[in-house]
Backbone as CSV, one residue per row, in Angstrom:
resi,resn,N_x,N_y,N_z,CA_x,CA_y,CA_z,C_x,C_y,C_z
1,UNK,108.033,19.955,31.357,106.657,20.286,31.673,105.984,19.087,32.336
2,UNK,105.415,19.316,33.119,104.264,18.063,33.997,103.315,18.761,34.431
3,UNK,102.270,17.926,34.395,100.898,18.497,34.956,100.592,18.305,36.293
4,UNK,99.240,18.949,36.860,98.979,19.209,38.412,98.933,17.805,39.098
5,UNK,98.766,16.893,38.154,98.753,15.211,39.255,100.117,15.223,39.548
6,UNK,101.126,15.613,39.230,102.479,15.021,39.772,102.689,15.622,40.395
7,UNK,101.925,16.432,41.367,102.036,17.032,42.625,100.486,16.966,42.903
8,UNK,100.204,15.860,43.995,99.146,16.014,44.229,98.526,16.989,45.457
9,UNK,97.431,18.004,44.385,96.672,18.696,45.827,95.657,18.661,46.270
10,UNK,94.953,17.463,46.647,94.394,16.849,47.564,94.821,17.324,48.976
11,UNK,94.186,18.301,49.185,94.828,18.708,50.868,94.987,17.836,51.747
12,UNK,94.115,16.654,51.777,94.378,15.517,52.710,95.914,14.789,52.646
13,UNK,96.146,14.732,51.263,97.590,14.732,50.731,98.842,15.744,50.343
14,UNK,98.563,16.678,50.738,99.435,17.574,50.231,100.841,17.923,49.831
15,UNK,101.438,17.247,50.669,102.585,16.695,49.636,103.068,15.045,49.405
16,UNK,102.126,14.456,49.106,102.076,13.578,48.371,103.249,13.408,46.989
17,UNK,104.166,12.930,46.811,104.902,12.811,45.420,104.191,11.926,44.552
18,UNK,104.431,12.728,42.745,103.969,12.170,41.883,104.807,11.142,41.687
19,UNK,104.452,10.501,40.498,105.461,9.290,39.856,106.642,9.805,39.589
20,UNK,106.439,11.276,38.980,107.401,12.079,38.273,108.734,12.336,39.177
21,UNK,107.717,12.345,40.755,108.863,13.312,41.114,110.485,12.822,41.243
22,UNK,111.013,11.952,41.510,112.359,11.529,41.364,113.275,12.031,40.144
23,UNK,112.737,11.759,38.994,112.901,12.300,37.979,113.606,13.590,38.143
24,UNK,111.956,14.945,38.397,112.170,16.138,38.301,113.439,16.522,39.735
25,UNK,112.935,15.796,40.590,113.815,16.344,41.782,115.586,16.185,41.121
26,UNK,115.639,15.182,40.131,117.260,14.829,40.084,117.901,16.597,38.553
27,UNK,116.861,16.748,37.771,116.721,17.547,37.164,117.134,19.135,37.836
28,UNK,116.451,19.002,39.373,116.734,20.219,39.933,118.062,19.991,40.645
29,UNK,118.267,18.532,40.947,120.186,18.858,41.528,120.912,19.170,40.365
30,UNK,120.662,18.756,39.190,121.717,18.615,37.879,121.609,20.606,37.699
31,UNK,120.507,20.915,37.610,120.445,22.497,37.355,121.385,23.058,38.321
32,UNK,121.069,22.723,39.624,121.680,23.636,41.048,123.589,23.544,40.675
33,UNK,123.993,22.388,40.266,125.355,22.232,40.192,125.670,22.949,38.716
34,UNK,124.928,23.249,37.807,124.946,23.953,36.922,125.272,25.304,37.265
35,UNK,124.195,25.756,37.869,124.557,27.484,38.598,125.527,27.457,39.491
36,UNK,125.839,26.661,40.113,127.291,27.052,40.733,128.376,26.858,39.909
37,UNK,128.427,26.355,38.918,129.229,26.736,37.898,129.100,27.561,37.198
38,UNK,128.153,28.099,36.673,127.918,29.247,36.233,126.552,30.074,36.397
39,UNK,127.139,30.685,37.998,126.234,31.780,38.188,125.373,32.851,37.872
40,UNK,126.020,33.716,36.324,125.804,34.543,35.610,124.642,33.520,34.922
41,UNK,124.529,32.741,34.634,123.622,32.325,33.560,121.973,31.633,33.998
42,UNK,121.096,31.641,33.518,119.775,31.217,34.038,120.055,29.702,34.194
43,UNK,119.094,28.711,34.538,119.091,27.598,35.138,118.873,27.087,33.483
44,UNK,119.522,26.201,33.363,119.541,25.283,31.883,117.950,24.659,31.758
45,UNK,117.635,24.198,32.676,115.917,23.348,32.924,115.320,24.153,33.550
46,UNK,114.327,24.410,32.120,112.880,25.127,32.816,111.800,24.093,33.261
47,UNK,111.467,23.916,34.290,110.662,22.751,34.933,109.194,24.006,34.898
48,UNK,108.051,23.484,34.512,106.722,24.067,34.695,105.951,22.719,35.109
49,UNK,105.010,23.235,35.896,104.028,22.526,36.267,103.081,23.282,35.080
50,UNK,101.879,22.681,35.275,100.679,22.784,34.148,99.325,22.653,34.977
51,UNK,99.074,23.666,35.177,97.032,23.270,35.769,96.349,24.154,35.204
52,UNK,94.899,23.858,35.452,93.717,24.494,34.611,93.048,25.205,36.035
53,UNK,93.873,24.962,37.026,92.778,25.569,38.175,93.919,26.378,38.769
54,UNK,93.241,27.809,38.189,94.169,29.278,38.456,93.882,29.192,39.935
55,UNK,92.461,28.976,40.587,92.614,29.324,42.348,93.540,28.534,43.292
56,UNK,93.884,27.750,42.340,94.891,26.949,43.445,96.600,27.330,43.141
57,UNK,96.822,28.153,42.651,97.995,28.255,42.178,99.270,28.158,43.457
58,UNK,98.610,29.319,44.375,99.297,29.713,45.477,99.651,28.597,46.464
59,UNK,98.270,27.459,46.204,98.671,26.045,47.302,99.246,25.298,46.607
60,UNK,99.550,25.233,45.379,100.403,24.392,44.513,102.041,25.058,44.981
61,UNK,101.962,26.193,44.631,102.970,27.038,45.327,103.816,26.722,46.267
62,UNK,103.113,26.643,47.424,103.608,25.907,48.597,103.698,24.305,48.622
63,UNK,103.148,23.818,47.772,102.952,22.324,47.520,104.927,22.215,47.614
64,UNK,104.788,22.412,46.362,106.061,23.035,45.252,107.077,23.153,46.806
65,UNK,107.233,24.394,47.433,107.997,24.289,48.230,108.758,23.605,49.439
66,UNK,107.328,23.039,49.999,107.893,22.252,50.930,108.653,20.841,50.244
67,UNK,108.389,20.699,49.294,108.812,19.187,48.426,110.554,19.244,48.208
68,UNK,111.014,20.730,48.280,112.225,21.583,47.289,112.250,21.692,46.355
69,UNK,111.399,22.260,45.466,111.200,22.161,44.112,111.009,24.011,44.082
70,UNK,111.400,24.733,44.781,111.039,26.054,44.915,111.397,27.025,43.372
71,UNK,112.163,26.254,42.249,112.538,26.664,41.248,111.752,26.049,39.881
72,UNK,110.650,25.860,40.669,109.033,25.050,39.865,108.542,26.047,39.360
73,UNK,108.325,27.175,38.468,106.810,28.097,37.751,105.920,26.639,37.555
74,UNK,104.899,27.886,37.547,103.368,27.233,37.491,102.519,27.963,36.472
75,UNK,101.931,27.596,35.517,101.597,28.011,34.333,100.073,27.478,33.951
76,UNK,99.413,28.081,33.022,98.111,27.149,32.778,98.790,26.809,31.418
77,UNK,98.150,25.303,31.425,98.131,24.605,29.840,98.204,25.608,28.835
78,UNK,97.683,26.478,28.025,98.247,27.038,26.558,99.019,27.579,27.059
79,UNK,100.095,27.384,28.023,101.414,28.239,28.140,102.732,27.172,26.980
80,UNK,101.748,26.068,26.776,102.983,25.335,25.088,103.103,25.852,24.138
81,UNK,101.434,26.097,24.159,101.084,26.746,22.735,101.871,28.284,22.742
82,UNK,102.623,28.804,23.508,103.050,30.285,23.635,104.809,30.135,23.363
83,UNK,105.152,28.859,23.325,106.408,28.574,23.169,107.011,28.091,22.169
84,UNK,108.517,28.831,21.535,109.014,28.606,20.154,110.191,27.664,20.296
85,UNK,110.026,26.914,20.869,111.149,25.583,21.209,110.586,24.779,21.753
86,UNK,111.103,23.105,21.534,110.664,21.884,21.948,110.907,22.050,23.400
87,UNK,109.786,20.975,24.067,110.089,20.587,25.108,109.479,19.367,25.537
88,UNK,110.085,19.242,26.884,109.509,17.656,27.300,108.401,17.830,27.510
89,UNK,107.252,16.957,27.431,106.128,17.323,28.469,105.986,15.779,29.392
90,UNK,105.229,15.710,30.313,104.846,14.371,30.755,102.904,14.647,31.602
91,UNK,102.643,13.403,30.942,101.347,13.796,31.432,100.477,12.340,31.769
92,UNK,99.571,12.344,32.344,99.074,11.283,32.671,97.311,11.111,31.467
93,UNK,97.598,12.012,30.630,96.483,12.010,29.874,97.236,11.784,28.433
94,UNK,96.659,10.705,27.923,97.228,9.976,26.958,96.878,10.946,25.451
95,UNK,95.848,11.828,25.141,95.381,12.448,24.110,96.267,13.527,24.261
96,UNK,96.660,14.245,25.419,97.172,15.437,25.430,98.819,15.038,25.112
97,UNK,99.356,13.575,25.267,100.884,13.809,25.022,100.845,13.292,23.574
98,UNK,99.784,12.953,22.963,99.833,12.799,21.740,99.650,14.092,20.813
99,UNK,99.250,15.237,21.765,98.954,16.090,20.778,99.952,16.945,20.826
100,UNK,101.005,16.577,21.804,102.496,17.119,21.984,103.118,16.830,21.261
101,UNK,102.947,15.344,21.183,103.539,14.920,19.657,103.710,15.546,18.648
102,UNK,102.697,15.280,17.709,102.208,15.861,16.908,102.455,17.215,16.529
103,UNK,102.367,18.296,17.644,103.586,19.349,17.400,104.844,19.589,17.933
104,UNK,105.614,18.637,17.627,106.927,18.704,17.656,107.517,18.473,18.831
105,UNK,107.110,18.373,19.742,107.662,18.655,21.366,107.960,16.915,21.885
106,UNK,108.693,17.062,22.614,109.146,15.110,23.327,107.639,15.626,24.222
107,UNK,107.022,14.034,24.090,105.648,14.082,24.989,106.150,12.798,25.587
108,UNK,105.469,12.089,26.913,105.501,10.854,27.550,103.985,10.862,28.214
109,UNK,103.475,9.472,28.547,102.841,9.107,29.665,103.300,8.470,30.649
110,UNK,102.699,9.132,32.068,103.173,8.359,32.776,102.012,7.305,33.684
111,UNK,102.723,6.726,34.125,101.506,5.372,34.810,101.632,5.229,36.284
112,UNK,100.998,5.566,37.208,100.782,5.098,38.860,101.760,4.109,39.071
113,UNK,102.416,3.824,39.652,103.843,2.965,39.984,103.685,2.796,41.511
114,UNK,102.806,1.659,42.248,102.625,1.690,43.780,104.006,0.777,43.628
115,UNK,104.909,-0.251,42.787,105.683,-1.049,43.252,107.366,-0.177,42.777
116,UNK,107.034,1.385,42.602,107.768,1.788,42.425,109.094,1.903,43.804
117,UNK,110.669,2.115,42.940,111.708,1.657,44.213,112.003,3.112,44.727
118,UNK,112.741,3.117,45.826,113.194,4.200,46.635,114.284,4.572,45.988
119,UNK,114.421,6.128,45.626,115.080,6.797,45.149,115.563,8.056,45.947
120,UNK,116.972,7.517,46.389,118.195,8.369,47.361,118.589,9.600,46.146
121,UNK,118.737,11.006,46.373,119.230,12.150,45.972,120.910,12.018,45.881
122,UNK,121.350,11.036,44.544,122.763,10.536,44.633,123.387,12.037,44.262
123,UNK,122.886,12.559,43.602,123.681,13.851,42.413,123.817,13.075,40.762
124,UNK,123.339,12.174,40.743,123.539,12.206,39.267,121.793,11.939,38.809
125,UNK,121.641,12.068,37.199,120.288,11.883,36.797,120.789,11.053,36.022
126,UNK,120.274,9.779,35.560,120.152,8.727,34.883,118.647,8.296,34.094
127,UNK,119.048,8.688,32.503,117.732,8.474,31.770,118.013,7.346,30.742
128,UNK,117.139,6.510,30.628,116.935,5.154,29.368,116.234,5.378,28.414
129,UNK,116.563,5.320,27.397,116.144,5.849,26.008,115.791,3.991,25.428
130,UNK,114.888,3.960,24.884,114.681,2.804,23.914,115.296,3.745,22.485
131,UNK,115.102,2.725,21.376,115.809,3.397,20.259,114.482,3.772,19.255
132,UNK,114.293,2.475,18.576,113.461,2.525,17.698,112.020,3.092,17.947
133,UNK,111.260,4.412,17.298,110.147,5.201,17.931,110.713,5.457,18.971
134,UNK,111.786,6.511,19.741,112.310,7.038,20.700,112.985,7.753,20.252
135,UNK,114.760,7.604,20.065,115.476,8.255,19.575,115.835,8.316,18.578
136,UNK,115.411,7.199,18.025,114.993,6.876,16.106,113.490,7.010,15.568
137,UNK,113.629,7.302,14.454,111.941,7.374,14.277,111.765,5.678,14.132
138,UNK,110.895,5.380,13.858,110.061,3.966,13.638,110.240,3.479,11.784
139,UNK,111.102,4.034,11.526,111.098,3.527,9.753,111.386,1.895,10.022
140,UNK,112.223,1.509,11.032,113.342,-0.214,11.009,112.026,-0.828,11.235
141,UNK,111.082,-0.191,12.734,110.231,-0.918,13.255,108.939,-1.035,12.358
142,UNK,109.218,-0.497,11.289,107.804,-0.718,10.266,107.893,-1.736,9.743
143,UNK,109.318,-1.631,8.686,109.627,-2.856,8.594,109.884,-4.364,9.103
144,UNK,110.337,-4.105,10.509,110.665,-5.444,11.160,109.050,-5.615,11.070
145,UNK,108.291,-5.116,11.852,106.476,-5.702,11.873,106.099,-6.221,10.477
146,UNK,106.192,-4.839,9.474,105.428,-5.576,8.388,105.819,-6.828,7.250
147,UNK,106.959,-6.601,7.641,107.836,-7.569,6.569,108.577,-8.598,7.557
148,UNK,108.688,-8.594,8.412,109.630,-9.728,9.212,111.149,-9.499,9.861
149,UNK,111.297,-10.467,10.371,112.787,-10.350,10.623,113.819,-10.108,9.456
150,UNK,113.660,-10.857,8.624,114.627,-10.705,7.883,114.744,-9.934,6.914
151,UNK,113.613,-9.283,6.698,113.316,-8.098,5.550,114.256,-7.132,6.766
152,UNK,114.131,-6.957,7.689,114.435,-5.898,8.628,116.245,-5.796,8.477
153,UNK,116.379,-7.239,9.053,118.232,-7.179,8.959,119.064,-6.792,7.576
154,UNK,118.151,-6.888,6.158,118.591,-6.965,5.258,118.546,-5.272,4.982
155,UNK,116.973,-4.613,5.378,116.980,-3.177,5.054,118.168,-2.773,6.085
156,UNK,118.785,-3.296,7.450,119.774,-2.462,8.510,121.207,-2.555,7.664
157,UNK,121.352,-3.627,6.771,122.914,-3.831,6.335,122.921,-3.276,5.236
158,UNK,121.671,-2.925,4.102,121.714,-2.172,3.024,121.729,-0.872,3.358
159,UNK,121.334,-0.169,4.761,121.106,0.820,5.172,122.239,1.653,6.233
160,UNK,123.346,0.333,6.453,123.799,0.543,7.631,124.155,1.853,7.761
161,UNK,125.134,2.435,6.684,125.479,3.796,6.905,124.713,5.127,6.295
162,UNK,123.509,4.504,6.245,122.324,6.020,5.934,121.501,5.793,7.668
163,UNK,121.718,6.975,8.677,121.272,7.984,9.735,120.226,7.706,9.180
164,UNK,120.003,6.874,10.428,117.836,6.921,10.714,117.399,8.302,10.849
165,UNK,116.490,8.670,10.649,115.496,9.458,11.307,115.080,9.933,12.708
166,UNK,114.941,11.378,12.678,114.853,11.303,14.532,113.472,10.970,14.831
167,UNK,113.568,10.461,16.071,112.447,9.832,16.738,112.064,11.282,17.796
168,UNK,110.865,11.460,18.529,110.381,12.180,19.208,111.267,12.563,20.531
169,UNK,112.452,11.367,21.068,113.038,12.226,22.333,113.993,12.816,21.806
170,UNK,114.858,12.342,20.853,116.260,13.112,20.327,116.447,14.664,20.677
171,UNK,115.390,15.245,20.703,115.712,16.597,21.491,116.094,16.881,23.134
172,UNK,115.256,15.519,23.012,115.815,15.959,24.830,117.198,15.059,25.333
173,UNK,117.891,14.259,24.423,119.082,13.780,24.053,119.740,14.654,24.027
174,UNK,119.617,15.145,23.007,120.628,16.836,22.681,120.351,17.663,23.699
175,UNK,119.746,17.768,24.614,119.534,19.007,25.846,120.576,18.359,26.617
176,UNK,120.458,17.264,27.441,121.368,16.783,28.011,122.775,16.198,27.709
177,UNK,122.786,16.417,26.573,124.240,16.315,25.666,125.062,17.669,25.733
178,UNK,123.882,19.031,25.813,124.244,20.377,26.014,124.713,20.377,27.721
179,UNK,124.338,19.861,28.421,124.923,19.655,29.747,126.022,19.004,30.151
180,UNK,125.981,17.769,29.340,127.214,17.167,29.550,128.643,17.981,29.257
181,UNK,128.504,19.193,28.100,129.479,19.867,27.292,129.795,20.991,28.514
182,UNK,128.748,21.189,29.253,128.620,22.580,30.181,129.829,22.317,31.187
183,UNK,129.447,20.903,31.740,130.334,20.095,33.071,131.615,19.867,32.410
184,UNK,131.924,19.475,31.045,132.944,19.091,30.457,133.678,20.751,30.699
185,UNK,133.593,21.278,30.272,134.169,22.745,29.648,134.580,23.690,31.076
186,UNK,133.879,22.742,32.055,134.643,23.420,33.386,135.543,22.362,34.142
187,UNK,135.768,21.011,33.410,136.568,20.147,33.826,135.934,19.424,34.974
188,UNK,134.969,19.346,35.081,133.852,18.632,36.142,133.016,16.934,35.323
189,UNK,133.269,16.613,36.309,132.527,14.878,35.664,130.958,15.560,35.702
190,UNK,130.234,14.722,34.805,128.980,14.906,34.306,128.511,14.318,35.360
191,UNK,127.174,14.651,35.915,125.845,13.707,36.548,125.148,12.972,35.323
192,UNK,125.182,13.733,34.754,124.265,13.168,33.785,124.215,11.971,33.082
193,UNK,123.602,10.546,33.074,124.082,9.462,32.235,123.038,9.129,31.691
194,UNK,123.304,8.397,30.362,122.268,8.559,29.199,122.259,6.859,28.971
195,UNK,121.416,6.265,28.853,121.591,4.923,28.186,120.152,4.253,27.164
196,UNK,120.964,3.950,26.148,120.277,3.113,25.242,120.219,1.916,25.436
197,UNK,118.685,1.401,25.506,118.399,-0.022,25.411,117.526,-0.525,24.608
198,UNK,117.600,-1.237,24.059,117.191,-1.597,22.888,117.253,-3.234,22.673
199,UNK,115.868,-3.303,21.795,115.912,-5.137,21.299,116.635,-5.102,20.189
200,UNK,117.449,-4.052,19.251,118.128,-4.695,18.356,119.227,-4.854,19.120
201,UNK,119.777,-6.265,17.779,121.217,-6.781,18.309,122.661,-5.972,17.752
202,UNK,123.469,-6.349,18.826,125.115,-5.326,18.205,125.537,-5.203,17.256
203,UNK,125.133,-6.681,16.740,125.707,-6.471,15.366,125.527,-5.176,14.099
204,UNK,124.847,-5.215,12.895,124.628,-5.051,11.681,123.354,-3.644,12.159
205,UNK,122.098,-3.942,13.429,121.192,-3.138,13.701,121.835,-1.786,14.479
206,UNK,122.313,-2.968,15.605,123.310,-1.924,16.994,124.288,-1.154,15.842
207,UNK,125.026,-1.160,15.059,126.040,-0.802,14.490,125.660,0.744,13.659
208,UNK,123.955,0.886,13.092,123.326,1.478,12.533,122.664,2.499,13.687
209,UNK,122.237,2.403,14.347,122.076,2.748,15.591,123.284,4.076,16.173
210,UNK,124.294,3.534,16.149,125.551,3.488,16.749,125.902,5.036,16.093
211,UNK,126.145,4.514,14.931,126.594,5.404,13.289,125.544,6.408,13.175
212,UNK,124.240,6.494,13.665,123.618,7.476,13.716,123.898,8.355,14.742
213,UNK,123.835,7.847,15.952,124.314,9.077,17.245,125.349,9.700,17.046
214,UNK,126.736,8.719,16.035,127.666,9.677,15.290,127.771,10.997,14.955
215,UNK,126.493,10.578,14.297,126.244,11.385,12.873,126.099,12.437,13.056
216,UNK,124.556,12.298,14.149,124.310,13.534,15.040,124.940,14.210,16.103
217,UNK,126.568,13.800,16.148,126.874,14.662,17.190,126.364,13.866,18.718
218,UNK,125.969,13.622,19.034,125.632,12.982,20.226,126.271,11.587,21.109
219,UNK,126.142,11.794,22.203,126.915,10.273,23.099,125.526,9.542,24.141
220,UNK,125.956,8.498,24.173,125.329,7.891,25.692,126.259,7.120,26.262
221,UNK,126.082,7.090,27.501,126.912,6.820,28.310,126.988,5.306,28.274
222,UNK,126.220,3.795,27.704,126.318,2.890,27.969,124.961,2.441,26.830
223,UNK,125.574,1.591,25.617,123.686,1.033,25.207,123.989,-0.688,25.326
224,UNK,123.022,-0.866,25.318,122.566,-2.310,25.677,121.537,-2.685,24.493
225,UNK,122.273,-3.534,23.363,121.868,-4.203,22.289,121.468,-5.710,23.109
226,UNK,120.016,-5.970,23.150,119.594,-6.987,23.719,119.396,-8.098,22.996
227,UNK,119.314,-7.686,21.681,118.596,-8.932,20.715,117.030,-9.467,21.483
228,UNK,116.221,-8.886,21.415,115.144,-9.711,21.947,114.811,-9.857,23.199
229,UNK,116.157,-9.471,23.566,115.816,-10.327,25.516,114.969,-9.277,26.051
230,UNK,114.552,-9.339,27.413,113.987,-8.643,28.219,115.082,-7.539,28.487
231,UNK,114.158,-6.479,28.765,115.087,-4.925,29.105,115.058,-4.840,30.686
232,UNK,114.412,-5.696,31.397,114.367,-5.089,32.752,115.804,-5.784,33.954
233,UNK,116.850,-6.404,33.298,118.145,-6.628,33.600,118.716,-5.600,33.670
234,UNK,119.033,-5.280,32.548,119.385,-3.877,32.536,119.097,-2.711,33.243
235,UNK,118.027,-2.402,32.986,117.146,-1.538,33.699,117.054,-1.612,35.070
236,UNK,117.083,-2.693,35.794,117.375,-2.884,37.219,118.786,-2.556,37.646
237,UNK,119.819,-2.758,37.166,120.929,-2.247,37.573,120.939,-0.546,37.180
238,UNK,120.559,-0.522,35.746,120.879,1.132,35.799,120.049,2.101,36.969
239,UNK,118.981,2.067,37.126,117.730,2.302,37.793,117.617,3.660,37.721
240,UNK,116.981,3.725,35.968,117.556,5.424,35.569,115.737,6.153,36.466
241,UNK,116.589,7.374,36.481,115.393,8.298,36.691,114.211,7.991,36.131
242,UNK,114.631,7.976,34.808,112.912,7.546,33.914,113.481,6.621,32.772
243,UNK,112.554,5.740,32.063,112.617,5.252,31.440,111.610,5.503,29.898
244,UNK,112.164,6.223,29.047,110.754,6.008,27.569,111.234,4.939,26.631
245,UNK,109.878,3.961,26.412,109.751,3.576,25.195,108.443,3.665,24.394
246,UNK,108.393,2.623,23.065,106.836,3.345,23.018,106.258,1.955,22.759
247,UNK,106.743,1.044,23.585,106.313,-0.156,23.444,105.742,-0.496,25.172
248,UNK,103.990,-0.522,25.102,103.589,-0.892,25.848,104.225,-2.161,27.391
249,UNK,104.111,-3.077,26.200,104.494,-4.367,27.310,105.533,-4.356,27.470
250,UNK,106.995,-3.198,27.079,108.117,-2.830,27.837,107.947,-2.191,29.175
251,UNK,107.206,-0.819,28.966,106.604,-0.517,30.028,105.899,-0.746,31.435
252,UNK,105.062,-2.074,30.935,104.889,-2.627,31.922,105.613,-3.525,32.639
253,UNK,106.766,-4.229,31.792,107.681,-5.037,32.805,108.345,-4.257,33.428
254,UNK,108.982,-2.716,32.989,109.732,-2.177,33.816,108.757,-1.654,34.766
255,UNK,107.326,-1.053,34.943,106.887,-0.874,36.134,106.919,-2.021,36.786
256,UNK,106.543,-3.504,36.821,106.786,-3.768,37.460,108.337,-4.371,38.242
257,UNK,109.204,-3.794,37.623,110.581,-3.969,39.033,110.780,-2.562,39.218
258,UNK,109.234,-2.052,39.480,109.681,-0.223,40.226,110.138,0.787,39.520
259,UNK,110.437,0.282,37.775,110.743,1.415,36.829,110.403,2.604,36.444
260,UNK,110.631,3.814,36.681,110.252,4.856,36.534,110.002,4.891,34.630
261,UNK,108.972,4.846,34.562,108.841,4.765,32.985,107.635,5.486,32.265
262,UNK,108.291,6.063,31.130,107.330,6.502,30.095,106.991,6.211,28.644
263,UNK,105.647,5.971,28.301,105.505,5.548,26.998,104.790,6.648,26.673
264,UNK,105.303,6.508,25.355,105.852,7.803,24.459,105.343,7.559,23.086
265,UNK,104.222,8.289,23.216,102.950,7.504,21.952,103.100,8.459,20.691
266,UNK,104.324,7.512,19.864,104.520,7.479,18.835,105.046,6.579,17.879
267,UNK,104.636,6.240,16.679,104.726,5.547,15.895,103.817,4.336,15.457
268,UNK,104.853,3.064,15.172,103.982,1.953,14.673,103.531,1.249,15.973
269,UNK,104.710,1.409,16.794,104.412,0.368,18.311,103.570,0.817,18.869
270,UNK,103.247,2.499,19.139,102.320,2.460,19.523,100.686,2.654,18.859
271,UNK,100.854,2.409,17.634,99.594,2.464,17.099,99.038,0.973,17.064
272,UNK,99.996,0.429,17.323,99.254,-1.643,17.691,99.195,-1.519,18.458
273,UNK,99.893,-1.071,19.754,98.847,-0.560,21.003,97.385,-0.115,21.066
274,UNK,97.418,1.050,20.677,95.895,1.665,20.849,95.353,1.316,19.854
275,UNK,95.493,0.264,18.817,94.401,-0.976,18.280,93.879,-1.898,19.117
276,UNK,94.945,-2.331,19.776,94.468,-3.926,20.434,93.928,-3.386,21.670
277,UNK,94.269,-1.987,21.986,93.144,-1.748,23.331,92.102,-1.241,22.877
278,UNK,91.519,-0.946,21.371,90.226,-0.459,21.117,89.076,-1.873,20.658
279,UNK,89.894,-2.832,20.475,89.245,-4.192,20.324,88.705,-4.396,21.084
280,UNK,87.279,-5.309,21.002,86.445,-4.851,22.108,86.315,-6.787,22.467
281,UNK,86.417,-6.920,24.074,86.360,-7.632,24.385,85.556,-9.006,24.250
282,UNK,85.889,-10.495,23.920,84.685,-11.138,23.169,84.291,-12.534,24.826
């Protein structure tokens, strides 16, 4: 799901691309090679746009088309509220992906990216998952904040083999895990590549981490236990479609080397976020 800014209709702009669009456009090659493998079946990704302005539907319409996105529906907002399964949403309004949250669905924000990089239509989609508040819930990251480092390493090695908690994208992990099985089962290499990056280290954290995607049945194609370091090494070579974490000043280093990125407002990281931005300037 994405809303009417990631297609802007500004007639002066009219097809203008959102932040999103690289993303969604790689979403619609991964679908298209889907149906030619299996024709009989509907398109695996339902992509909706989202607007509140029914008179424009028809120029969104055409927006939509000339872009190639012709396998875009267009829906008004309570078309979530009408739906009995998770989904992604992405939005540039920070209350509304929180309230995605909140019922169950993977939500993101996304942020204006002018130093964003050029993105060639390779055939594969490449997404970066942070771990902790992402594909884990935030239980480690409560602890690492409130208690320290070492309260943290001690709860990961007493804990190692008790499966964290899911975090808010893990569903859309498992969607594209359901794709990878689709391409597998017709003997076709996947587009699809998944990678974890993360500030915990390989050891004792990464290892817990690890033992959970086990657990659940699930793969990624490559994680990157940083210990601390900066994520945008990484992230520059992978140069995934999108990037979620829910740590602000991750976000912003990867926008700036052009990262397609979303923060994903949930948990502890981001509730010291939207503290220290409600502090009022002295």
């Amino acid at each position: 799901m994405m809303e009417q800014k990631e297609c802007d209709t500004n007639k002066k702009n009219a097809l203008k691309q959102g932040v999103a669009f690289p993303f969604v456009k790689a979403l619609v090659t991964v679908d298209a090679h889907l149906r030619e493998l299996y024709p009989e079946s509907e398109e695996l990704f339902h992509i909706v746009l989202m607007t509140n302005n029914h008179a424009q539907v028809e120029y969104l319409r055409d927006c939509l088309n000339k872009l190639g996105l012709s396998h875009i529906s267009i829906h008004e907002e309570d078309y979530i509220s009408k739906l009995h399964t998770k989904i992604l949403y992405l939005t540039e309004n920070p209350e509304k992906a929180e309230n995605a949250i909140n019922n169950g669905h993977a939500a993101a924000i996304m942020f204006p990216n002018d130093k964003e990089d050029q993105w060639s239509d390779d055939g594969e989609l490449r997404v970066a998952f942070d771990g902790d508040g992402i594909l884990f819930s935030d239980e480690s990251e409560i602890v690492f904040k409130k208690e320290g480092f070492e309260a943290f390493m001690k709860n990961e090695k007493d804990k190692e083999d008790t499966p964290l908690r899911e975090g808010p994208l893990k569903c859309f992990l498992e969607a594209l895990g359901n794709v990878e099985r689709k391409f597998r089962a017709k003997g076709k290499k996947c587009p699809v590549l998944t990678y974890l990056v993360t500030s915990r280290n390989p050891v004792i954290p990464g290892t817990r981490a690890l033992k959970t995607l086990e657990t659940w049945g699930l793969e990624i194609t490559q994680a990157f236990f940083l210990s601390g370091r900066p994520k945008g090494p990484p992230l520059k070579m992978i140069r995934p479609h999108i990037f979620f974490d829910d740590q602000k000043p991750h976000i912003d280093g990867a926008c700036e080397l052009g990262i397609i990125s979303a923060h994903v407002p949930y948990g502890i990281g981001y509730e010291t976020y939207k503290g220290a931005a409600k502090k009022p300037m002295l």
